[in-house]
C-alpha positions in Angstrom: 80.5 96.9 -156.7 83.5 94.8 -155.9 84.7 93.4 -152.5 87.8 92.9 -151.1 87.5 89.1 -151.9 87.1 89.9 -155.2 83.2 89.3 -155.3 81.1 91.2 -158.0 78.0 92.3 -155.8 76.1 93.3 -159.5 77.3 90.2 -160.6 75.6 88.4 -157.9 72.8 90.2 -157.8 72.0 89.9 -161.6 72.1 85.9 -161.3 69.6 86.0 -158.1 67.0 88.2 -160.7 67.6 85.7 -163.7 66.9 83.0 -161.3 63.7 84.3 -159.9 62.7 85.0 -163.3 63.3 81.6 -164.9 61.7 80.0 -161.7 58.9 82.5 -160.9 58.0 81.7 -157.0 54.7 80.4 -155.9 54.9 83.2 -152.9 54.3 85.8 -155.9 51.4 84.0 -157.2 47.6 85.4 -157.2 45.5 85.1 -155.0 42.2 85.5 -156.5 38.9 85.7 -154.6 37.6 82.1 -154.3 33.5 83.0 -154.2 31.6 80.3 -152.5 28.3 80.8 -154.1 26.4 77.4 -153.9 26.0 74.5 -152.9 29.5 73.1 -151.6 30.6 69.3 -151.6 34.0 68.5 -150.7 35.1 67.0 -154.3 34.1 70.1 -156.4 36.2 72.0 -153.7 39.0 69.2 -154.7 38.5 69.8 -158.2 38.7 73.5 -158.8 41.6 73.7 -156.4 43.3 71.2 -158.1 42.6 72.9 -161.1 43.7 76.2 -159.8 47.0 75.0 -158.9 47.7 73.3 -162.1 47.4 76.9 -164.0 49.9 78.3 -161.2 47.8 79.9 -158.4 49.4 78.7 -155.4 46.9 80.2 -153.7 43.2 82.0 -153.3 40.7 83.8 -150.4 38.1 81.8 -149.5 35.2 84.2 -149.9 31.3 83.8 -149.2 29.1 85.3 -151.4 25.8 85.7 -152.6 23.8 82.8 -153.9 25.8 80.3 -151.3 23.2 77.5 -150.1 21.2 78.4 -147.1 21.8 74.9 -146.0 25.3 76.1 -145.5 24.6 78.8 -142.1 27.7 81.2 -142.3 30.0 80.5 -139.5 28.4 77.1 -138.6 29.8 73.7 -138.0 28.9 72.6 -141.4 30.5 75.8 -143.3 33.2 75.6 -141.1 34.1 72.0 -142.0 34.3 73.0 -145.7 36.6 75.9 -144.6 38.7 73.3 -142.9 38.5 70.4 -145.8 39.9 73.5 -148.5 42.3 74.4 -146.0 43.4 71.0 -145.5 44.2 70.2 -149.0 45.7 73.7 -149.8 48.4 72.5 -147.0 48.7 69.6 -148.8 49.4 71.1 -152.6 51.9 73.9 -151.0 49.5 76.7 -151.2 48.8 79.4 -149.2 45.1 80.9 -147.9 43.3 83.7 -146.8 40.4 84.3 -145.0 37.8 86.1 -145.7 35.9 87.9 -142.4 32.7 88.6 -144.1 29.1 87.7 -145.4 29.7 89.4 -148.1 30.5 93.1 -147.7 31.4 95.8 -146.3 33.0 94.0 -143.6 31.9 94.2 -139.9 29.1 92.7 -138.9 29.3 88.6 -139.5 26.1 88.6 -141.4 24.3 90.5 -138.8 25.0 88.4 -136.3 26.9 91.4 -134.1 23.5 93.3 -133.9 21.7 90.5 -133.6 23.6 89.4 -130.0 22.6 93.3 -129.0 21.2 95.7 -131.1 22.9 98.8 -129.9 25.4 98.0 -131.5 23.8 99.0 -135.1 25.3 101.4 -137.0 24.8 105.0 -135.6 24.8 108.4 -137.0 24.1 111.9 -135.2 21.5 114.2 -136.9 20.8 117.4 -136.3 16.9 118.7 -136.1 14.5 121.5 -134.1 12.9 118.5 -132.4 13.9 116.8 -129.2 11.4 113.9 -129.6 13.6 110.3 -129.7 12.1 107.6 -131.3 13.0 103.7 -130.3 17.1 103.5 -130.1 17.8 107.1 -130.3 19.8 109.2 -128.1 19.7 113.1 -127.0 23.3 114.0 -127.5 23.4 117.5 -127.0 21.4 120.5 -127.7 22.2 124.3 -128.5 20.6 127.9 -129.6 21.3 128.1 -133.1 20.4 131.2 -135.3 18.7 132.3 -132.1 16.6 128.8 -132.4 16.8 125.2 -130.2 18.1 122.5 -132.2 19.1 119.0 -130.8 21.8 116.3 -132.0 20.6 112.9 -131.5 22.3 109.4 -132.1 20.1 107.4 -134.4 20.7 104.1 -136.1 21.2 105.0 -139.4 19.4 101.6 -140.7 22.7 101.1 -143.0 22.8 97.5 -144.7 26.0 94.5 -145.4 25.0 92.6 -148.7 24.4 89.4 -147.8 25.0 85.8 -149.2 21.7 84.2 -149.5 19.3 85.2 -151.7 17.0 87.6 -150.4 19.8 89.3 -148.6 20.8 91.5 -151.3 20.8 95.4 -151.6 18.2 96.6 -150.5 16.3 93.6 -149.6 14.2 92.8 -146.1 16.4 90.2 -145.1 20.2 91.8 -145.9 21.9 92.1 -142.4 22.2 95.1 -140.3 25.2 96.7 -140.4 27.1 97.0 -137.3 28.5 99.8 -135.2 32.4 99.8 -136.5 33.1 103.2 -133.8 32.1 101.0 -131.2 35.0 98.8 -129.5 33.0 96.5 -127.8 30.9 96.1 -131.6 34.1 95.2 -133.1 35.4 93.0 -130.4 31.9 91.0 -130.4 32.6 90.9 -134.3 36.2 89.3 -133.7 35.0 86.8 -131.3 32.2 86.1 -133.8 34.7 85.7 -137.1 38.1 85.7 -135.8 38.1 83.6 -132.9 35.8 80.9 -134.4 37.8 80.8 -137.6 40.7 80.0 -135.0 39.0 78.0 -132.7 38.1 75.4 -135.5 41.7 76.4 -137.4 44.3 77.1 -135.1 47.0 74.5 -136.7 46.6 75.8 -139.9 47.4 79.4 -138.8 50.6 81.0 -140.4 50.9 77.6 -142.8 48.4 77.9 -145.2 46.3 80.6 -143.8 48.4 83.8 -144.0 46.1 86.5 -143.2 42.4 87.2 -143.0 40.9 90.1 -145.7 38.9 92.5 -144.3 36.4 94.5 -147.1 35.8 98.0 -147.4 34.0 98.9 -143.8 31.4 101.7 -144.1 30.8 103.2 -141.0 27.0 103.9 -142.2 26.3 100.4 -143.9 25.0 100.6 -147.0 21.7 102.3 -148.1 21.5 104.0 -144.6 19.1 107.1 -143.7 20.2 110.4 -146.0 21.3 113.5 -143.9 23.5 111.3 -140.5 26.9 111.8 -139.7 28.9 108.5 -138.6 28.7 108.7 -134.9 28.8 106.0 -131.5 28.0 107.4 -128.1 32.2 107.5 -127.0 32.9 109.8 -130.5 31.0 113.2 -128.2 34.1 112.6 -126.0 36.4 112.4 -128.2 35.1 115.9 -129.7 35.0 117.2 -126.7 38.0 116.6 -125.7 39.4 118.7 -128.6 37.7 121.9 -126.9 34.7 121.9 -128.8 31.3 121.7 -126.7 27.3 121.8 -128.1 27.7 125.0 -129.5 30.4 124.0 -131.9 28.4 120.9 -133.0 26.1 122.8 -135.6 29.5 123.8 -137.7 28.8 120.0 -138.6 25.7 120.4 -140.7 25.7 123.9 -142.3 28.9 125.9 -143.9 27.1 129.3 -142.4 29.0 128.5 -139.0 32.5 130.4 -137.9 33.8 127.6 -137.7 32.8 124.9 -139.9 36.0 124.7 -141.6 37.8 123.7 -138.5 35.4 121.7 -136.8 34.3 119.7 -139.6 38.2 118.9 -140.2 38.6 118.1 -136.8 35.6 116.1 -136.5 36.3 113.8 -139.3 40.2 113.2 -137.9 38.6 112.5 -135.0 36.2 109.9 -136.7 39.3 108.6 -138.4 41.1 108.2 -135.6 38.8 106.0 -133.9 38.0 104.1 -136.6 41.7 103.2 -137.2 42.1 102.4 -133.0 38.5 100.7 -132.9 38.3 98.8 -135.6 41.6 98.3 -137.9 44.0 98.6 -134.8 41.8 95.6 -132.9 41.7 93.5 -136.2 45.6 93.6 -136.3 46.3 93.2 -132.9 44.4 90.0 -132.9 45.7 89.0 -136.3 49.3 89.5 -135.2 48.9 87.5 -131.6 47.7 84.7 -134.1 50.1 84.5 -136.4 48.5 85.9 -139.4 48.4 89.4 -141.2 45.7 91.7 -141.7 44.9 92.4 -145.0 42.4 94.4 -147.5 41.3 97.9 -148.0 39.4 100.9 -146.5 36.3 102.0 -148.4 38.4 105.0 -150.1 40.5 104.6 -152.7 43.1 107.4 -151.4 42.1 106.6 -147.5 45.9 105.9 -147.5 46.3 106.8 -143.4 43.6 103.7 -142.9 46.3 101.3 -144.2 48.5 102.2 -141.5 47.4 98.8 -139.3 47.4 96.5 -142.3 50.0 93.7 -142.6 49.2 93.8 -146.4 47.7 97.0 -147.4 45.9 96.5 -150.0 43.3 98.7 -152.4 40.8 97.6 -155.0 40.2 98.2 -159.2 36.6 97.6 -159.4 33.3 99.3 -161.2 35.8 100.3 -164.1 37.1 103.1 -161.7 39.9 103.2 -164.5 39.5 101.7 -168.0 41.9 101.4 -170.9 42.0 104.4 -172.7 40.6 106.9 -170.2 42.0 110.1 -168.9 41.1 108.7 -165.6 43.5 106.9 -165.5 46.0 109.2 -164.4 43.1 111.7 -162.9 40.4 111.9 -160.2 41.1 109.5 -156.6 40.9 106.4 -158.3 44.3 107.2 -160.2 46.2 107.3 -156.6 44.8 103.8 -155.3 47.8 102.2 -156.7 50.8 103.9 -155.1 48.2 104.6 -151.9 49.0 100.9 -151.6 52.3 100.5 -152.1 53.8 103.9 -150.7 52.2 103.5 -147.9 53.7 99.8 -148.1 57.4 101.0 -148.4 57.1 103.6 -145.8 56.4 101.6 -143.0 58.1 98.6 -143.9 55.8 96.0 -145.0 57.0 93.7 -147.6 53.7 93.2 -149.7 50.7 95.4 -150.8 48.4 94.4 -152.3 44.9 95.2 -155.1 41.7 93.7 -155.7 41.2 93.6 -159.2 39.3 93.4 -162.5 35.7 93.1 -160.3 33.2 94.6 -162.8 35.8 95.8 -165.2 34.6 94.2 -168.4 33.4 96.1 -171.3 30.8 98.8 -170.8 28.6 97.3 -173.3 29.3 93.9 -172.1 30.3 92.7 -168.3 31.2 89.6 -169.0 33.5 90.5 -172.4 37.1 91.0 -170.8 39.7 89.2 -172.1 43.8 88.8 -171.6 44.8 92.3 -172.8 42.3 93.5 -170.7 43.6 91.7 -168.1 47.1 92.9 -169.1 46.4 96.3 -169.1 45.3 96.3 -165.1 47.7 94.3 -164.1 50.8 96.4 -165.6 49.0 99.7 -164.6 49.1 97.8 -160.7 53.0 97.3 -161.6 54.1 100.5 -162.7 52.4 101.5 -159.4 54.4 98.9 -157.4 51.8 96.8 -156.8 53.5 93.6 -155.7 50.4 91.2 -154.4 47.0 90.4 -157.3 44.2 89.4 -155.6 41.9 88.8 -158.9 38.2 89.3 -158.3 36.9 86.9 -159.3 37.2 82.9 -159.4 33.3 81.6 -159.2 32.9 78.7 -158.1 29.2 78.7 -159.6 27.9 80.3 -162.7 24.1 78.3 -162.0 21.3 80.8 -163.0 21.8 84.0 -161.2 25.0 83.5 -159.7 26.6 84.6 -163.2 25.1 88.5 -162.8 26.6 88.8 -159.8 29.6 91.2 -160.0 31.0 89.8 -163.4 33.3 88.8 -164.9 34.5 86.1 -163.8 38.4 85.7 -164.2 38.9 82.0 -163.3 38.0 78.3 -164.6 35.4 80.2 -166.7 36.7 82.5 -168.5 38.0 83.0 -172.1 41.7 82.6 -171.1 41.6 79.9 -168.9 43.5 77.7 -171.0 46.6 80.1 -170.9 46.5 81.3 -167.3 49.1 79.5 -166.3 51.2 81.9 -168.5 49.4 84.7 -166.8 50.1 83.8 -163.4 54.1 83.1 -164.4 53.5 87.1 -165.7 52.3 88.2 -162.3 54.9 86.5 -160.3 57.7 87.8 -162.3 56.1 91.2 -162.0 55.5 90.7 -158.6 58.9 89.4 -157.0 60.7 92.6 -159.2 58.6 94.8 -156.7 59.2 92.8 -153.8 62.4 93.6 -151.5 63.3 96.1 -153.9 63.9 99.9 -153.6 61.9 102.8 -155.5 64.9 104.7 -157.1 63.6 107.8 -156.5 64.3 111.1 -154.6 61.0 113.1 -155.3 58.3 112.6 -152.5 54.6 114.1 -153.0 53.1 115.3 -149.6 49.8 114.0 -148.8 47.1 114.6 -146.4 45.8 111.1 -144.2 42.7 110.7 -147.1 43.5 112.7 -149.9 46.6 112.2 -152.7 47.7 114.8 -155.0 46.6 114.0 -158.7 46.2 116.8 -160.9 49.9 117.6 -159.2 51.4 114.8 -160.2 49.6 113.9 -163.8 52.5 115.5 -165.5 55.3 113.5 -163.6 53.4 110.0 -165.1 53.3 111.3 -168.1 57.0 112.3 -168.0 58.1 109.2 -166.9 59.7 110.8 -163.7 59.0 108.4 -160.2 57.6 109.4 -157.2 56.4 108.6 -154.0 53.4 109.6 -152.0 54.8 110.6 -148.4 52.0 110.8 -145.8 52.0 114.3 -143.6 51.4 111.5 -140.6 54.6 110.0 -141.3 56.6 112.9 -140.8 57.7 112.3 -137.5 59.9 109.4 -138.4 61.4 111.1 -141.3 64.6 111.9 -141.0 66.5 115.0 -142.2 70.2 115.1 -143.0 72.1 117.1 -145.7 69.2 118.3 -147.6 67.6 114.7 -147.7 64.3 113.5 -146.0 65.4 109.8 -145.2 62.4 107.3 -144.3 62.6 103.3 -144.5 64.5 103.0 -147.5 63.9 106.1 -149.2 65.8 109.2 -149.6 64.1 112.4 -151.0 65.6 115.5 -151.7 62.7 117.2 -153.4 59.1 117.6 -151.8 56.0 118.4 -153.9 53.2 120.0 -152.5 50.1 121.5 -153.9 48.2 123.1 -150.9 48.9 125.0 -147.6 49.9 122.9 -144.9 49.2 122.7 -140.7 51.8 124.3 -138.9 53.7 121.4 -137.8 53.6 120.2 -141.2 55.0 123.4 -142.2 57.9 124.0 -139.8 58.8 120.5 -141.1 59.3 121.9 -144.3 61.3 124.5 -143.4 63.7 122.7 -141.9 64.1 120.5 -144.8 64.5 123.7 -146.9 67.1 125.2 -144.7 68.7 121.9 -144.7 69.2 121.7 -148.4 66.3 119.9 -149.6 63.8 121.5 -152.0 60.1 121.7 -151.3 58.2 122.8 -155.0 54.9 123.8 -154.5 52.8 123.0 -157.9 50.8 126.3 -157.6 53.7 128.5 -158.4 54.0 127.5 -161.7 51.1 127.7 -163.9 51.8 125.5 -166.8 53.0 121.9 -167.0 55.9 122.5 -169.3 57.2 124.9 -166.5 56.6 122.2 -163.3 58.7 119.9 -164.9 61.2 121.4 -165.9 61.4 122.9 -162.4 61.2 119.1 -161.2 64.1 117.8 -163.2 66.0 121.1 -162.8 66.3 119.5 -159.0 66.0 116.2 -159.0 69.2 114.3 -159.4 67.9 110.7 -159.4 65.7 110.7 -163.1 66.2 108.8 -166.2 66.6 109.9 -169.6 63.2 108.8 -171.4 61.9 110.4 -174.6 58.7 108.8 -174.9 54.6 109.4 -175.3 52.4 110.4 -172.3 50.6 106.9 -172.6 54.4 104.9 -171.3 54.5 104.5 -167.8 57.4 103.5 -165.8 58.6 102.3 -162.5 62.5 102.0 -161.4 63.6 100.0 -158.8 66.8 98.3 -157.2 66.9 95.1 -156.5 69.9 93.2 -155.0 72.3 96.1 -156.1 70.7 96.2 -159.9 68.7 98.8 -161.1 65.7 97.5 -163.3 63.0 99.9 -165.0 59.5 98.6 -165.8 58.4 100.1 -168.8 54.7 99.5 -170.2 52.2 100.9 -172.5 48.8 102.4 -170.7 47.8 103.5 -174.0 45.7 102.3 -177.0 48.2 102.9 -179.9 51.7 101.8 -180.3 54.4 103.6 -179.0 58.0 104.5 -179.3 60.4 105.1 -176.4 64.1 106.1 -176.2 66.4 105.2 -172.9 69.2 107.0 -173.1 70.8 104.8 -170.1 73.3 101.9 -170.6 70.7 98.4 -171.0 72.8 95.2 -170.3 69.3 93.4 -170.9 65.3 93.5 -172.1 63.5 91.0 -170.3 59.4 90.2 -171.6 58.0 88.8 -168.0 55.4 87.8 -170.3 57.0 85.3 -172.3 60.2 84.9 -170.0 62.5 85.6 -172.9 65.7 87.7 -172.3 67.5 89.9 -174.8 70.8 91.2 -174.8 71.7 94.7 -175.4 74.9 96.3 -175.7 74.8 100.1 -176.8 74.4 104.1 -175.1 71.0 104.1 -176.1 67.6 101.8 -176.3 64.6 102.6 -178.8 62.3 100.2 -178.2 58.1 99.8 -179.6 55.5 98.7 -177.3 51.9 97.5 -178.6 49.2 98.3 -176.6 49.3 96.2 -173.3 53.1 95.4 -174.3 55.3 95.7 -171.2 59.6 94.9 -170.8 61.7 95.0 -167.4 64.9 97.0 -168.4 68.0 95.4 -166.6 70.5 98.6 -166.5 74.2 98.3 -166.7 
């Protein structure tokens, strides 16, 4: 585009991208988790921060974890004055931090100290049973003539668990913390005033500059290793139920499918429960985060819980357990293959510049935890950036490997580890990758419909496997779409085609209808029944697609960034492979090496090795 004045927009635009790429920014770096698992002194913090910032991480999450000395009390003065002393020196260095709000996971409870200052606020589920005795802490709820016999629904603490960080505070150990009641506001705000507001108290002038958010960890509403057979519950939750027109005899529906209504009240129920939990818990974390100065960031439990980002700053979701593993058909199949755009569509639809994954945790080789190595490595991070993953949170840096410590949730993918040496290569990889999917637009027009906790996968295996982009659009977010001549308009997206797979609420389907009738196209994956015949249906209407011949293993990403269009192109697959652009290439950039090639012809064939990725700069 030229101006008036004679200025080439694409010009400009082009220069800005080479810039960024031959100067990758420190704001792109990782941020790996930083577990404090030991004793701590002041100069080994020095030292492997020092360290860290010599290899390019401008930046970690200061995270307590299990094997951490239990001369160190979590939250006290004396771990509190380490906190400050890393903080201090990050400042210093020009690196950034994030807090951590647990001891060690899932998040909610500050090491037990929120049921410890009362315990009824414990984690509580309602069970269902044919007596209406109440041991100590329980609660009659309500009771009801079921299959012409009483049966009663009483709130019980469901004697769920947080792992803690001393030893002896482990899974399923006497002394690992209760968890805490995450339905219940008053739970949560004694957990903020117990985490939040110390960390501030003791931090305030280091909040927004280094500290930039504080990471909250996978809540469970039960705890962990709770009593089989509950329900998440807190005594409010029988209001909110009720105040959907449901009453005591709805509330068997809940525990047996033989009810008229189980279908609907066990829907409504759990939108109810999510509900809450959002206002409750994620909605009070933000809230306090944002009158502080800081973001919330992290990830709900689920890996397509993608309605639960909706309060984060930085939503974020997590690779661990080897949820996906090079080579796997999971990788584009099952919930796990939807974490990545769960994260970053529901990023670009409400307007949040970062988003965010915990990765690599537990991800080594099957055979052997501790044997990952850089094209292991590789391989997660480019699947993350074909995603549009724009923010790695690496789990993990240890900051001991003494005795045990080394079992605990290996590998570790800092100081000690095989690529060490080179990982200041890596991190210039992942803030190339990074800044490409930052204040950029997915070039797109096809949106996939989603429910608040469940993504489309099966529907849209064929579209990764085609190379044709999408975007997960949650059925929430419909109210702020827009529809003009035939396009659903949202942030910066446009879509003229919608893909469903499933019958819709009404609302959700009048919505459709009047992007139907106003030109748009709404493909439901159901009518067709084989792939060949979806996709060609897709590309028959979308008008936004690239020409790609190419294997099912390349996966692709396009985006626009400062008016030039720039495809990500990688390799998920364990053989070489071929691929054809049939678009105009100015220029093959390798983020990996930070080499740039010209090109100057109608078409690109290019070969990719196994965890081999290039960012095509398009004419």
């Amino acid at each position: 585009m030229i101006l008036s004045n004679g200025t080439d927009l694409r010009a400009e635009g082009r220069s800005r991208l080479i810039r960024e790429f031959e100067n990758p920014s420190s704001e792109f770096s990782p941020m790996p988790f930083w577990f404090w698992n030991d004793t701590l002194t002041e100069e080994e913090i020095a030292r492997q921060i020092r360290a860290f910032k010599e290899k390019g991480v401008d930046g970690f999450v200061i995270h307590p974890r299990l094997g951490l000395d239990p001369e160190i009390p979590y939250m006290g003065e004396t771990w509190l004055a380490f906190v400050r002393y890393a903080v201090t020196l990050a400042k210093e260095l020009d690196m950034k931090v994030i807090l951590y709000d647990e001891a060690m996971y899932p998040s909610g409870s500050c090491a037990g100290q929120v049921v410890a200052e009362n315990p009824a606020y414990a984690a509580q589920g309602l069970k269902m049973t044919d007596s209406p005795s109440l041991s100590e802490g329980e609660t009659l709820v309500a009771q009801t003539i079921f299959d012409g016999k009483p049966v009663f629904f009483i709130q019980t603490p469901t004697r769920g668990w947080i792992r803690g960080v001393y030893y002896g505070q482990d899974d399923g150990e006497p002394g690992a913390p209760p968890a805490a009641d995450l339905l219940n506001p008053k739970a949560v705000a004694t957990f903020i005033r117990l985490t939040h507001q110390k960390y501030y108290d003791a931090l305030s002038e280091f909040f927004g500059d280094p500290i930039i958010a504080i990471f909250t960890d996978e809540p469970s509403l039960a705890g962990r290793g709770g009593l089989p057979g509950l329900l998440p519950w807190t005594g409010e939750l029988w209001q909110d139920i009720q105040a959907l027109g449901y009453n005591e005899t709805h509330l068997p529906a809940l525990f047996t499918h033989t009810h008229e209504m189980a279908e609907q009240v066990q829907r409504d129920y759990k939108h109810a429960v999510f509900e809450r939990l959002i206002r409750c818990y994620y909605g009070q974390i933000s809230d306090w985060c944002e009158a502080h100065g800081i973001l919330l960031i992290g990830h709900p439990e689920r890996s397509d819980d993608i309605h639960l980002l909706s309060r984060f700053g930085i939503p974020c979701q997590d690779i661990v357990w080897r949820y996906l593993y090079p080579g796997d058909p999971t990788n584009v199949r099952g919930e796990h293959s939807t974490m990545g755009k769960c994260a970053s569509d529901s990023a670009r639809h409400r307007g949040k510049r970062r988003n965010g994954n915990e990765c690599f945790g537990v991800c080594g080789h099957r055979d052997d935890p501790y044997a990952f190595e850089r094209g292991d490595m590789k391989w997660y991070l480019d699947w993350l950036f074909a995603r549009g993953c724009n923010l790695i949170i690496p789990h993990a840096f240890y900051y001991s490997l003494r005795d045990r410590r080394k079992e605990e949730r290996p590998p570790d993918v800092g100081m000690n580890s095989v690529f060490w040496n080179e990982y200041e290569e890596i991190s210039d990889y992942i803030k190339r990758c990074c800044a490409f999917n930052t204040d950029s637009v997915n070039v797109t027009d096809i949106a996939v419909l989603c429910t608040e906790r469940e993504l489309p996968h099966e529907a849209v295996r064929v579209l990764y496997e085609n190379q044709v982009e999408f975007n997960y659009l949650e059925r929430s977010l419909l109210e702020q779409v827009t529809i003009e001549n035939g396009y659903a308009r949202i942030a910066k997206q446009a879509y003229r085609v919608i893909l469903t797979d499933r019958d819709f609420d009404p609302k959700t389907t009048d919505f459709l209808t009047r992007f139907r009738t106003s030109g748009g196209v709404v493909t439901d994956r159901r009518e067709y029944g084989t792939d060949a015949d979806f996709l060609a249906a897709i590309r028959g209407e979308s008008r936004a697609l690239l020409q790609i011949e190419a294997s099912e293993h390349l996966r692709m990403t396009h985006i626009r960034k400062y008016g030039v269009d720039v495809v990500f192109l990688s390799n998920e697959g364990e053989e070489p492979l071929s691929a054809t652009v049939h678009e105009r290439v100015a220029e093959v950039w390798d983020s990996e090496s930070g080499t740039r090639t010209p090109h100057n012809a109608e078409a690109l064939t290019i070969t990719l090795a196994p965890r081999k990725s290039v960012h095509l700069i398009l004419e």
